[in-house]
Rosetta silent file (secondary structure, phi, psi, omega in degrees, C-alpha in Angstrom):
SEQUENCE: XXXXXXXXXXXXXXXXXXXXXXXXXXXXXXXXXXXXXXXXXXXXXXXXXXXXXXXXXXXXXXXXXXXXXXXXXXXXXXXXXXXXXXXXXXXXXXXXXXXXXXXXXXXXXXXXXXXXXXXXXXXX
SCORE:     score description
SCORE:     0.000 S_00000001
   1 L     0.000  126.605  158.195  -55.162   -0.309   21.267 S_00000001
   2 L   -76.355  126.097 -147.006  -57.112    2.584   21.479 S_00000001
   3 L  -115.241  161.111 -172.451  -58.264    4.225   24.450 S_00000001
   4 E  -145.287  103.341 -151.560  -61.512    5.895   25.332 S_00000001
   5 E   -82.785  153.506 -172.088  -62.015    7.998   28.761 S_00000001
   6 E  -131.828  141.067  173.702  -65.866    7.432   30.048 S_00000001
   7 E  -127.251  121.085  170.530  -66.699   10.541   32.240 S_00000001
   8 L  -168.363  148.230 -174.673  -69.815    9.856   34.542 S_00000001
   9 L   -78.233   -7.933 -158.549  -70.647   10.662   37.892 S_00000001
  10 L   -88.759   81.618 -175.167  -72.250    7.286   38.346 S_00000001
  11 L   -68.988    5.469  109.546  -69.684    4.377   38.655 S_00000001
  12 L   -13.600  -96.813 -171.649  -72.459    2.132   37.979 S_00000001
  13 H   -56.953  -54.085 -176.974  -72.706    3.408   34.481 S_00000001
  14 H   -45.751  -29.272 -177.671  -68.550    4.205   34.211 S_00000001
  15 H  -111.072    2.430  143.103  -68.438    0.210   34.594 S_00000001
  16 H   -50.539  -53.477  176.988  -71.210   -0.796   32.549 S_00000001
  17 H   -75.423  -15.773  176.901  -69.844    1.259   29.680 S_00000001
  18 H   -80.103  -22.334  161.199  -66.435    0.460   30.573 S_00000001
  19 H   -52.352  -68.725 -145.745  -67.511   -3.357   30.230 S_00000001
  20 H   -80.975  -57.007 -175.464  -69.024   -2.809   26.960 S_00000001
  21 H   -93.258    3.953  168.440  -66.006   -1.171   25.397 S_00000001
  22 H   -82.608  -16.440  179.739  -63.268   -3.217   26.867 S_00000001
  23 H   -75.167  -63.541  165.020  -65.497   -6.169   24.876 S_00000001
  24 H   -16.846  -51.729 -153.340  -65.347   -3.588   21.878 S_00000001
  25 L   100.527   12.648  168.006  -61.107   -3.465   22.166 S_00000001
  26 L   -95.298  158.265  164.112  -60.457   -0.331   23.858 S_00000001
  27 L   -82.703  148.163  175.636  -58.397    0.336   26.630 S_00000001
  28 L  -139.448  104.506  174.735  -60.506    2.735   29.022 S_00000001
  29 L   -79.238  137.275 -154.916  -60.049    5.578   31.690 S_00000001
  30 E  -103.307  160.954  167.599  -62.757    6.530   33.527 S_00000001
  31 E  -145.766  148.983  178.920  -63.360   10.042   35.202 S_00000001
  32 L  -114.035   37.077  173.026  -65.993   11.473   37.470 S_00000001
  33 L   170.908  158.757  155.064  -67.022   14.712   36.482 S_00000001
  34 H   -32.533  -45.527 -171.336  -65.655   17.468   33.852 S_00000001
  35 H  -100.622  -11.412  175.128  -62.737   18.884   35.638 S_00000001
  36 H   -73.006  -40.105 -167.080  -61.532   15.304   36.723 S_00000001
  37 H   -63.535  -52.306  162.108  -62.046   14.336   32.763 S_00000001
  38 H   -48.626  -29.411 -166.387  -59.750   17.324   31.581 S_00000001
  39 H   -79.894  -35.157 -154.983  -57.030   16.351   34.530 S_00000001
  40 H  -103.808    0.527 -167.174  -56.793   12.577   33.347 S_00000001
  41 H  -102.034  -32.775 -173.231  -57.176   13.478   29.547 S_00000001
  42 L   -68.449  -10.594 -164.606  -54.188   16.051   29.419 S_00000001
  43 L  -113.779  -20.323 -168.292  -51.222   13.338   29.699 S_00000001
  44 L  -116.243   -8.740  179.114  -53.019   10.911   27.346 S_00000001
  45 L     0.391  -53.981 -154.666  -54.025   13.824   24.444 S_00000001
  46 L   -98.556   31.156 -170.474  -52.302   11.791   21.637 S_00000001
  47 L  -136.526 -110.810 -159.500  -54.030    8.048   23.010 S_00000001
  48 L   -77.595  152.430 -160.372  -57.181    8.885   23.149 S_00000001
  49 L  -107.268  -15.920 -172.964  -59.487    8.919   20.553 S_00000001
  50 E  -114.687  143.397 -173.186  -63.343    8.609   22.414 S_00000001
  51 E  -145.196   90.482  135.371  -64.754   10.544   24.981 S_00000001
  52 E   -48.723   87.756 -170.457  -68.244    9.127   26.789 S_00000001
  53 L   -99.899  152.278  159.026  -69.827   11.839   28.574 S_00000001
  54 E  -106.903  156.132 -178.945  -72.639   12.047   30.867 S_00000001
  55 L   -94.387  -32.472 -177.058  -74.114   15.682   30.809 S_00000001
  56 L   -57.525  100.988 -177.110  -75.464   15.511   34.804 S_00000001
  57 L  -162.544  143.745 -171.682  -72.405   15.417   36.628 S_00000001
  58 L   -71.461  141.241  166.788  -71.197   18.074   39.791 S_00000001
  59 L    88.786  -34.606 -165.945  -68.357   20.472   39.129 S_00000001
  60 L  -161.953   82.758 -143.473  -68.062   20.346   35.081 S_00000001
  61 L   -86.973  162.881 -172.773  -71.479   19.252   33.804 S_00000001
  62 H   -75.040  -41.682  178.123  -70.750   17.352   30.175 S_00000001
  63 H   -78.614  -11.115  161.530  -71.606   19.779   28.404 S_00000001
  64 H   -76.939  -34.711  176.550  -69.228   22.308   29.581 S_00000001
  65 H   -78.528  -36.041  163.958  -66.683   19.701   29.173 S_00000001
  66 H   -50.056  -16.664  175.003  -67.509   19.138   25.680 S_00000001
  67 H   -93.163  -21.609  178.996  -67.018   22.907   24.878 S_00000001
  68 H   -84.840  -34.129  170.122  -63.939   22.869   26.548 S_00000001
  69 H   -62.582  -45.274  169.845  -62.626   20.120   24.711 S_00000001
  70 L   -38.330  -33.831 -170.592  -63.791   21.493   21.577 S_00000001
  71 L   -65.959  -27.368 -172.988  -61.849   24.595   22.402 S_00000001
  72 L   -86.057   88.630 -164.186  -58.517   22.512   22.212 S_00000001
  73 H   -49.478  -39.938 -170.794  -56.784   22.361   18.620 S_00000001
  74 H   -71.093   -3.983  171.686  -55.025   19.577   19.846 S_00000001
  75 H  -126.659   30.522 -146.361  -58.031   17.170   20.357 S_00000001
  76 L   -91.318  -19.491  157.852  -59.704   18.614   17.370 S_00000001
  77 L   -51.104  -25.205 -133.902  -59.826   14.980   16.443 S_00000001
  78 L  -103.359  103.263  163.334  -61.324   13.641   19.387 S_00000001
  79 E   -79.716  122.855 -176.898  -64.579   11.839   19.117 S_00000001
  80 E  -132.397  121.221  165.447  -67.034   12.676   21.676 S_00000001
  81 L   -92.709   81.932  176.155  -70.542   11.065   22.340 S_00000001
  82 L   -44.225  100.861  155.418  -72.991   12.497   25.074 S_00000001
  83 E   -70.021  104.374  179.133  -74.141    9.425   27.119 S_00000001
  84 E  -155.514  168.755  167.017  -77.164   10.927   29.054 S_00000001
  85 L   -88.453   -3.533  142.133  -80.857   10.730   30.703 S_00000001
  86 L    -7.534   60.486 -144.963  -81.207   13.910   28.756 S_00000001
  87 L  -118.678    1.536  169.914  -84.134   13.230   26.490 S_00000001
  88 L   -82.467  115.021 -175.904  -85.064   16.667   25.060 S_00000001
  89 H   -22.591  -61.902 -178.362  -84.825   17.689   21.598 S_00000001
  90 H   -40.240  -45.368 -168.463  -83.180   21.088   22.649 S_00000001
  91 H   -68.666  -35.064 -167.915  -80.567   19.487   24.692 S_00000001
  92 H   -69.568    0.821 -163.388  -79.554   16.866   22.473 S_00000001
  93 H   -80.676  -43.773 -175.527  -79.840   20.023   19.904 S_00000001
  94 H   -88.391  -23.801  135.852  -77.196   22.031   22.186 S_00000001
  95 H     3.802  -85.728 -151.256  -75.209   18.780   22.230 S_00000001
  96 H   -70.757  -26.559  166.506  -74.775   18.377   18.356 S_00000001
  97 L   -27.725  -57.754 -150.303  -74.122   22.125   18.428 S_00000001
  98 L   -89.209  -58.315 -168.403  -71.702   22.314   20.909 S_00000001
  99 L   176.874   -5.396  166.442  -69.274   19.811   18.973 S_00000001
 100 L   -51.531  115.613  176.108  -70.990   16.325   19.644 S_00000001
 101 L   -51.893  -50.993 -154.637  -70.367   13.379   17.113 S_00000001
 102 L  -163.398  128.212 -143.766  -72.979   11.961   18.789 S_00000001
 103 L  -119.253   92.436 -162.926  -75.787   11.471   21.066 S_00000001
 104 E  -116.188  118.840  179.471  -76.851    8.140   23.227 S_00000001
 105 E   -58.524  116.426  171.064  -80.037    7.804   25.675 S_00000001
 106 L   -68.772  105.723   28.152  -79.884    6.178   29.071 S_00000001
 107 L  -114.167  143.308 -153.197  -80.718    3.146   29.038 S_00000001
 108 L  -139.124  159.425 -169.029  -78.890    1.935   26.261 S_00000001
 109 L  -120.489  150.131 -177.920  -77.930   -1.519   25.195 S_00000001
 110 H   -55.022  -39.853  155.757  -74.663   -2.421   23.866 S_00000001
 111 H   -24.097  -55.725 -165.668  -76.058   -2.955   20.431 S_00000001
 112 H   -69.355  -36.360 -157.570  -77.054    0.752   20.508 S_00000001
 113 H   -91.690  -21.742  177.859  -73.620    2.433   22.029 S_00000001
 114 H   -77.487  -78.807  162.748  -71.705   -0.427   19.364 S_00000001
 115 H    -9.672  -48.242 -165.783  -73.807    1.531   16.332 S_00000001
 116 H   -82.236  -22.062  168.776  -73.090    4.665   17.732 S_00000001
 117 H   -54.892  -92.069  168.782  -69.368    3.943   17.777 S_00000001
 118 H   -26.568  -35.876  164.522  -69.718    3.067   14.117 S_00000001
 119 H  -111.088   22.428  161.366  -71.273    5.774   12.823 S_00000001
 120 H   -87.502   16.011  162.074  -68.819    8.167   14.312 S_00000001
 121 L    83.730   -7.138 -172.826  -65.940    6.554   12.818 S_00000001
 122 L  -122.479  108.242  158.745  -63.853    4.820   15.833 S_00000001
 123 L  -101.103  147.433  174.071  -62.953    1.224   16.207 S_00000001
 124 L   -69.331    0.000    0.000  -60.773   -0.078   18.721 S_00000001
């Protein structure tokens, strides 16, 4: 089974999306901010394959964690999709930029976040 870490500050949203891809087939660990998402991601490196980010989040903002992951040969594999309320061309622009597969607008329906799965390439 393949697992996929959800990083949001919002546990609201960490169990909506965590709903939605446990339906999907993944197993999923959740984190609540960028430097928690690096601590719980380092042990599982070769398990997971998905990363869910929010970019608003205290300590390690998403998009800092997406550059850090990017930085890391060893996750160079590592699909990552910016979950966010983010709606500006620029950002999602510094997103796709940074190293994002992909980009999904709050509020999103499972339809939309199942697509987005798909056309980045990762099934459970």
């Amino acid at each position: 089974m393949s697992k996929a870490l959800v990083v949001d500050d919002s546990k609201t949203i960490r169990i909506i999306i965590r709903r939605i891809l446990i339906d999907l087939g993944y197993e999923v660990l959740e984190a609540t901010n960028g430097i928690h998402a690096l601590e719980v991601i380092e042990p599982e490196k070769d398990a997971v394959k998905l990363v869910l980010a929010d970019w608003n989040m205290p300590e390690m903002n998403g998009l800092e964690l997406l550059k850090r992951l990017r930085q890391d040969p060893e996750l160079s594999s590592l699909k990552i999709i910016m979950v966010t309320t983010e709606t500006e061309l620029s950002q999602m622009a510094s997103a796709l930029d940074a190293g994002a597969n992909e980009y999904v607008m709050k509020p999103f329906t499972k339809d939309i976040l199942k697509e987005k799965l798909e056309l980045v390439g990762v099934t459970a």
